[in-house]
C-alpha positions in Angstrom: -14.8 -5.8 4.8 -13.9 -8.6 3.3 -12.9 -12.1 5.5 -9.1 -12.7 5.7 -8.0 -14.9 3.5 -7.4 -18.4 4.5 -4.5 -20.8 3.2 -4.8 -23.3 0.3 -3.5 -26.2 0.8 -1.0 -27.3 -1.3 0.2 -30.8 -2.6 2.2 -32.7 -0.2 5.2 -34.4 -0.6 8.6 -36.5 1.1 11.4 -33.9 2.0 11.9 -31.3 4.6 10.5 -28.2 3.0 9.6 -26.7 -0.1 7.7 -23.9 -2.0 3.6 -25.7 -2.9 2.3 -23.2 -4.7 2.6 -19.7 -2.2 3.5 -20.8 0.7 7.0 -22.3 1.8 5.5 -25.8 3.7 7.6 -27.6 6.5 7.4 -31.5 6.0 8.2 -33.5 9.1 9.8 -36.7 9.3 6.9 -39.1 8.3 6.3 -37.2 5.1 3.4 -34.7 6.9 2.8 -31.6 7.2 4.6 -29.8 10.0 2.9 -26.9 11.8 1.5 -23.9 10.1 4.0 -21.2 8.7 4.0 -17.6 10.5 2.1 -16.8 7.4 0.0 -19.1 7.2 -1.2 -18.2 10.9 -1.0 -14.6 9.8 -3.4 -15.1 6.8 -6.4 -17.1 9.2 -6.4 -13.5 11.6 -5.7 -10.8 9.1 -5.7 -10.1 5.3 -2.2 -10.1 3.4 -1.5 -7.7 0.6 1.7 -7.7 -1.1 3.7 -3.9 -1.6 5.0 -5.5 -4.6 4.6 -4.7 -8.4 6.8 -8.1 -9.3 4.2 -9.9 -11.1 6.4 -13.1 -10.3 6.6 -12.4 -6.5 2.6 -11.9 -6.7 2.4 -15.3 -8.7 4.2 -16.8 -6.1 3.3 -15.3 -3.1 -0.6 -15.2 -4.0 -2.2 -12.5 -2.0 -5.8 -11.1 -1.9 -4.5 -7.2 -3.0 -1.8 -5.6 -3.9 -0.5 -2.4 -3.6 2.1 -0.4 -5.7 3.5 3.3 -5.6 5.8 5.8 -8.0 8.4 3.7 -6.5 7.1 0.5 -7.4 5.9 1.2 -10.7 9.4 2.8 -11.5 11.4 -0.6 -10.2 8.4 -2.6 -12.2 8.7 -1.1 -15.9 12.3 -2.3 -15.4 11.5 -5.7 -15.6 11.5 -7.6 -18.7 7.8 -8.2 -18.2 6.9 -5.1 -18.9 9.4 -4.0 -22.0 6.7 -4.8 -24.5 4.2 -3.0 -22.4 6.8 0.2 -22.1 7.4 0.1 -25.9 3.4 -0.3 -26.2 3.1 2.9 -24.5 5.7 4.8 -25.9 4.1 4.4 -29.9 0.4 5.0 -28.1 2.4 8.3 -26.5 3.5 9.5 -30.5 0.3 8.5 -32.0 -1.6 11.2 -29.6 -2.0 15.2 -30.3 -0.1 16.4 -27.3 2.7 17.9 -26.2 5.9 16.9 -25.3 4.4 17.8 -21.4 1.5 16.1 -21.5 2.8 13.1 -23.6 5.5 12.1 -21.2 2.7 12.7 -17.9 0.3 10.5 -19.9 2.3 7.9 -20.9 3.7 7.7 -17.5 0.0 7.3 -16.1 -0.7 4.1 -18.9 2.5 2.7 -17.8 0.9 2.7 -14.0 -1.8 1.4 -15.0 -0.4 -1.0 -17.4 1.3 -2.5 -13.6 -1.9 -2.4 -11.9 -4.1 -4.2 -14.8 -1.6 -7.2 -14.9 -1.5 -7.3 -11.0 -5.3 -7.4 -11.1 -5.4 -10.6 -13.5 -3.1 -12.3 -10.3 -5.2 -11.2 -7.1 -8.4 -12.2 -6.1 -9.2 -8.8 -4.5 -8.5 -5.1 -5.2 -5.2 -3.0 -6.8 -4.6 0.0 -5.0 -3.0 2.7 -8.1 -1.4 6.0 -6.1 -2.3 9.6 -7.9 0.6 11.9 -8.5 2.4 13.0 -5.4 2.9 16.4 -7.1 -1.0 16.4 -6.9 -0.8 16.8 -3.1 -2.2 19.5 -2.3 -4.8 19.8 -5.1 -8.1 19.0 -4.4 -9.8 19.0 -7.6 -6.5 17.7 -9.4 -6.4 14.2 -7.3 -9.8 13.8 -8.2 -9.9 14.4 -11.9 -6.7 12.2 -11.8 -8.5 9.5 -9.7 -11.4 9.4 -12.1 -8.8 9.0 -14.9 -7.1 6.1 -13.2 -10.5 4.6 -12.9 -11.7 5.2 -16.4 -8.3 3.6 -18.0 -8.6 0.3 -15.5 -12.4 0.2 -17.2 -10.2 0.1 -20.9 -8.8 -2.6 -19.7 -11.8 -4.4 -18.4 -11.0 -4.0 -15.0 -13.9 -2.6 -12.6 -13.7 0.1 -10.0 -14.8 -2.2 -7.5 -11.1 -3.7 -7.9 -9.6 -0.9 -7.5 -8.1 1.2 -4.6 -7.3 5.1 -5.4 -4.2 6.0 -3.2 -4.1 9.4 -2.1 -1.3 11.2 0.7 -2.8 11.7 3.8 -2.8 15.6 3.3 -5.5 17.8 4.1 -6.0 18.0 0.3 -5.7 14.3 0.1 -8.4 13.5 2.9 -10.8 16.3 1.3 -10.2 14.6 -2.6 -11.1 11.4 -0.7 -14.4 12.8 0.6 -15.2 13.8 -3.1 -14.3 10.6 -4.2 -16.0 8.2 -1.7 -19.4 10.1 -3.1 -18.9 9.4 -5.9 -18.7 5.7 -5.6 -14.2 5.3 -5.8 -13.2 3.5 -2.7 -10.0 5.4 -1.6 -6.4 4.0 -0.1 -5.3 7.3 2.2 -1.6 6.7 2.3 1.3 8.0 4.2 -0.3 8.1 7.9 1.9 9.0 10.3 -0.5 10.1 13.5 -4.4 9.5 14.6 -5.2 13.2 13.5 -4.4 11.6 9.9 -6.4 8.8 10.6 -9.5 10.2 12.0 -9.4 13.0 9.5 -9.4 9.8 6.8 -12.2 8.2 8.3 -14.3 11.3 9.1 -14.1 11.8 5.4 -15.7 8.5 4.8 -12.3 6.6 3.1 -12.2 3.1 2.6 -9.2 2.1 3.8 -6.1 3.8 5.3 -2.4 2.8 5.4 -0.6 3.7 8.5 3.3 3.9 8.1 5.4 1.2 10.8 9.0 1.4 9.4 9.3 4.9 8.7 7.7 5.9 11.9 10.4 3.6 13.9 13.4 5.0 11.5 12.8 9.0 12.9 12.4 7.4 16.7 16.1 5.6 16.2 17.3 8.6 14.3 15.7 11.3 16.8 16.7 9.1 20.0 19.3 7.0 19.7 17.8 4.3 20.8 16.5 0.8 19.8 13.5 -0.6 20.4 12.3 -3.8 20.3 8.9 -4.8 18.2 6.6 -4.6 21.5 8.2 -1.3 21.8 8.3 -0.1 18.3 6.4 3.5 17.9 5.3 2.5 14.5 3.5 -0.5 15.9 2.0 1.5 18.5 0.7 4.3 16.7 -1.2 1.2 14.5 -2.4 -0.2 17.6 -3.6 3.4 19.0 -5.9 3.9 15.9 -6.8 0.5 15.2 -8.2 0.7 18.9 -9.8 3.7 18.1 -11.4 2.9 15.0 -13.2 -0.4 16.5 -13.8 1.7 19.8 -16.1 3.9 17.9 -17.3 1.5 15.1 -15.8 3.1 12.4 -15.7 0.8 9.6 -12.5 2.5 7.7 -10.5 -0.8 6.9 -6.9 -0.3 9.1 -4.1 -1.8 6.9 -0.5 -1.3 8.6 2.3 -0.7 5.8 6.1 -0.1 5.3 7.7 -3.0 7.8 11.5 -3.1 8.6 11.2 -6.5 10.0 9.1 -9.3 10.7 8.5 -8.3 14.4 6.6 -5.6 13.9 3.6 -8.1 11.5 3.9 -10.3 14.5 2.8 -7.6 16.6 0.0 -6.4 14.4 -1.4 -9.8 14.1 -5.1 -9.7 14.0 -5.0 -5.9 12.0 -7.7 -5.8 9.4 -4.9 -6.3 6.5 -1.2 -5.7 6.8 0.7 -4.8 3.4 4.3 -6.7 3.5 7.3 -6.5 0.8 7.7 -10.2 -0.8 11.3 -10.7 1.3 9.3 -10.6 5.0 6.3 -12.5 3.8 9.2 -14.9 2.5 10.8 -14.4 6.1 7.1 -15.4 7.6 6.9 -18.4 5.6 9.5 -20.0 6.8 9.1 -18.9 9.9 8.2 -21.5 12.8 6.6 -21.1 16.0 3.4 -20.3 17.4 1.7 -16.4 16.4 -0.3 -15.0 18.9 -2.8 -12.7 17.6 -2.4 -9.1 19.2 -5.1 -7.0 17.8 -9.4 -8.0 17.8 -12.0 -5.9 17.3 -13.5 -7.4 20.7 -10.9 -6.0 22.8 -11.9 -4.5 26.1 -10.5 -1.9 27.8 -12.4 2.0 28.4 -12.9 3.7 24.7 -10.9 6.9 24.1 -12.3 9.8 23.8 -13.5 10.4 20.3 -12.7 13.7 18.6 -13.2 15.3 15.6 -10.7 17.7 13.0 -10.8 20.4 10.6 -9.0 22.0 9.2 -7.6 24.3 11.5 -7.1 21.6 14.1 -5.9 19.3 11.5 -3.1 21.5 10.5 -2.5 22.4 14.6 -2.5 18.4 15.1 0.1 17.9 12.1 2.1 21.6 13.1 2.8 20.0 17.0 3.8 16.4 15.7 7.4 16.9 14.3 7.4 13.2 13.2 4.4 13.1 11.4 5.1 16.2 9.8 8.6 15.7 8.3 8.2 12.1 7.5 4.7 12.8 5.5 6.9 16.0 3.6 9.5 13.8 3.0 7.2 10.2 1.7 5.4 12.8 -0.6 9.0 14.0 -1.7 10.4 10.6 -2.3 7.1 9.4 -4.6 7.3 12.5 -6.3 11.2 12.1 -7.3 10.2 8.5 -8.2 7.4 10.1 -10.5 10.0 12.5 -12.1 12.7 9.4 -13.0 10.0 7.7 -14.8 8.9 10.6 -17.2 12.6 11.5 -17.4 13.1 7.9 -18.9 9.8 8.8 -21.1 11.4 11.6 -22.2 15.0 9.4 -23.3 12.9 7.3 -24.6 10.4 9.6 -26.8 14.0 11.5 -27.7 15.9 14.4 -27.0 13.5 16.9 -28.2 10.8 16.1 -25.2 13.8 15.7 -22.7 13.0 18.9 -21.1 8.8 17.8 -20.4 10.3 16.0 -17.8 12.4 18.5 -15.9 
């Protein structure tokens, strides 16, 4: 795994704060530098991604990776950035022998990857490009897909050694991930909700995994009641669980904690291999004073758990007996897949009425 990154010092000047280049620096009264940021702390114990695809927020922010999703990529190709690129792949779309089908689904994959090419020209590591969500539960469709995604980044000049191949965390998913980890295409395995997700992942030899804090904490407050604070937080616990686990056992899958509702919840993962964070909290951690105590280290003692292995039968069990993990990685795979149909729908508008109906 990569080293976290460490900050760049900026240019330093008279005043009491200001943006020097990412990072929003505290000046003191003498015209120094005050103490290190949140996120500046953050970035000397764990790797920072950004979940962005606003090429200005990466420009700013400058992190190692990003990563982007159907979601992402549909709030991206809304930017002004990317109307020449839209129109680009609109007349490539009508200058292809397809149909009206397939032309929308392809144009909508150049359009992702269109995102992810000009995101890899801004970070100095990798650009993690999701496959289909309505490939789910399709083995050998995620991985045609995946080899697609990494044959169009090559177009573009960008190496698979860049590049991270998000799949959901289904059964299907992990088992794609297996064929793809063969074959040399290092795998992001998205929307982990439990450890039976997580070992499954790593079992199958995936690269890196994405363990979901926020949405894990919203079904707690919905299911309970109750609020918790970040030392509390079920999403930052279940990181911590298989985090432990993973170094416990020496498995080298690369744990990288995603979807945060607030800034407590990084502070409390401080010290996880990376943590992916929107461009408003990494804003919130830059300006954010105080000492950051790192929480996680692979040296931690403490007795190992007992290590335990899944098929598929005791996968599905696992999944069947965790109401959580179940309903909230149904309803991520729902919410990328809608996100997927609004962008070929706007295809379609865009190609005209007569391909409207590819999209439905």
């Amino acid at each position: 795994m990569a080293e976290p990154e460490k900050f760049r010092p900026g240019v330093g000047f008279a005043g009491k704060s200001a943006y020097i280049g990412a990072e929003f620096i505290r000046i003191d009264s003498t015209g120094r530098r005050a103490m290190p940021s949140k996120l500046e702390q953050l970035r000397e114990m764990t790797l920072v991604v950004a979940d962005t695809g606003d090429i200005e927020a990466v420009k700013r922010l400058k992190p190692v990776d990003c990563t982007t999703n159907p979601s992402l990529v549909l709030k991206a190709i809304g930017l002004p950035l990317f109307a020449e690129k839209f129109d680009e792949a609109l007349d490539w779309g009508r200058s292809q022998n397809l149909s009206a089908e397939q032309r929308v689904v392809k144009i909508g994959d150049r359009l992702a990857i269109s995102v992810g090419a000009e995101l890899s020209k801004l970070v100095e590591g990798r650009v993690s490009t999701e496959v289909d969500a309505d490939l789910s539960f399709d083995v050998e469709g995620s991985v045609r897909k995946a080899h697609e995604i990494v044959e169009a980044y090559a177009e573009r000049g960008v190496s698979k050694d860049r590049i991270l191949v998000k799949l959901g965390s289904t059964w299907e998913g992990i088992r794609a991930a297996e064929q793809l980890q063969k074959a040399g295409i290092d795998c992001n395995m998205t929307l982990i909700f439990n450890k039976a997700q997580a070992i499954a992942a790593a079992e199958a030899g995936a690269f890196l995994i994405s363990p979901f804090v926020g949405r894990i904490l919203d079904w707690h407050v919905k299911a309970s009641g109750k609020q918790f604070t970040a030392a509390e937080d079920p999403g930052v616990q279940s990181v911590k669980e298989i985090y432990q686990y993973y170094k416990a056992h020496g498995i080298k899958t690369v744990v990288m904690g995603a979807s945060f509702r607030n800034t407590g919840e990084i502070e409390e993962l401080a010290g996880c291999d990376r943590l992916t964070i929107s461009p408003n909290l990494l804003d919130e951690l830059a300006k954010a004073e105080g000492t950051l105590e790192r929480k996680l280290s692979p040296e931690a003692g403490g007795a190992a758990p007992e290590r335990v292995s899944y098929d598929e039968k005791s996968f599905r069990w696992a999944m069947n007996e965790d109401a959580m993990a179940t309903e909230k990685l149904a309803e991520g795979i729902r919410q990328f897949a809608a996100d997927l149909l609004k962008m070929r729908k706007l295809i379609a508008e865009r190609l005209g009425e007569g391909v409207r109906q590819a999209a439905e």
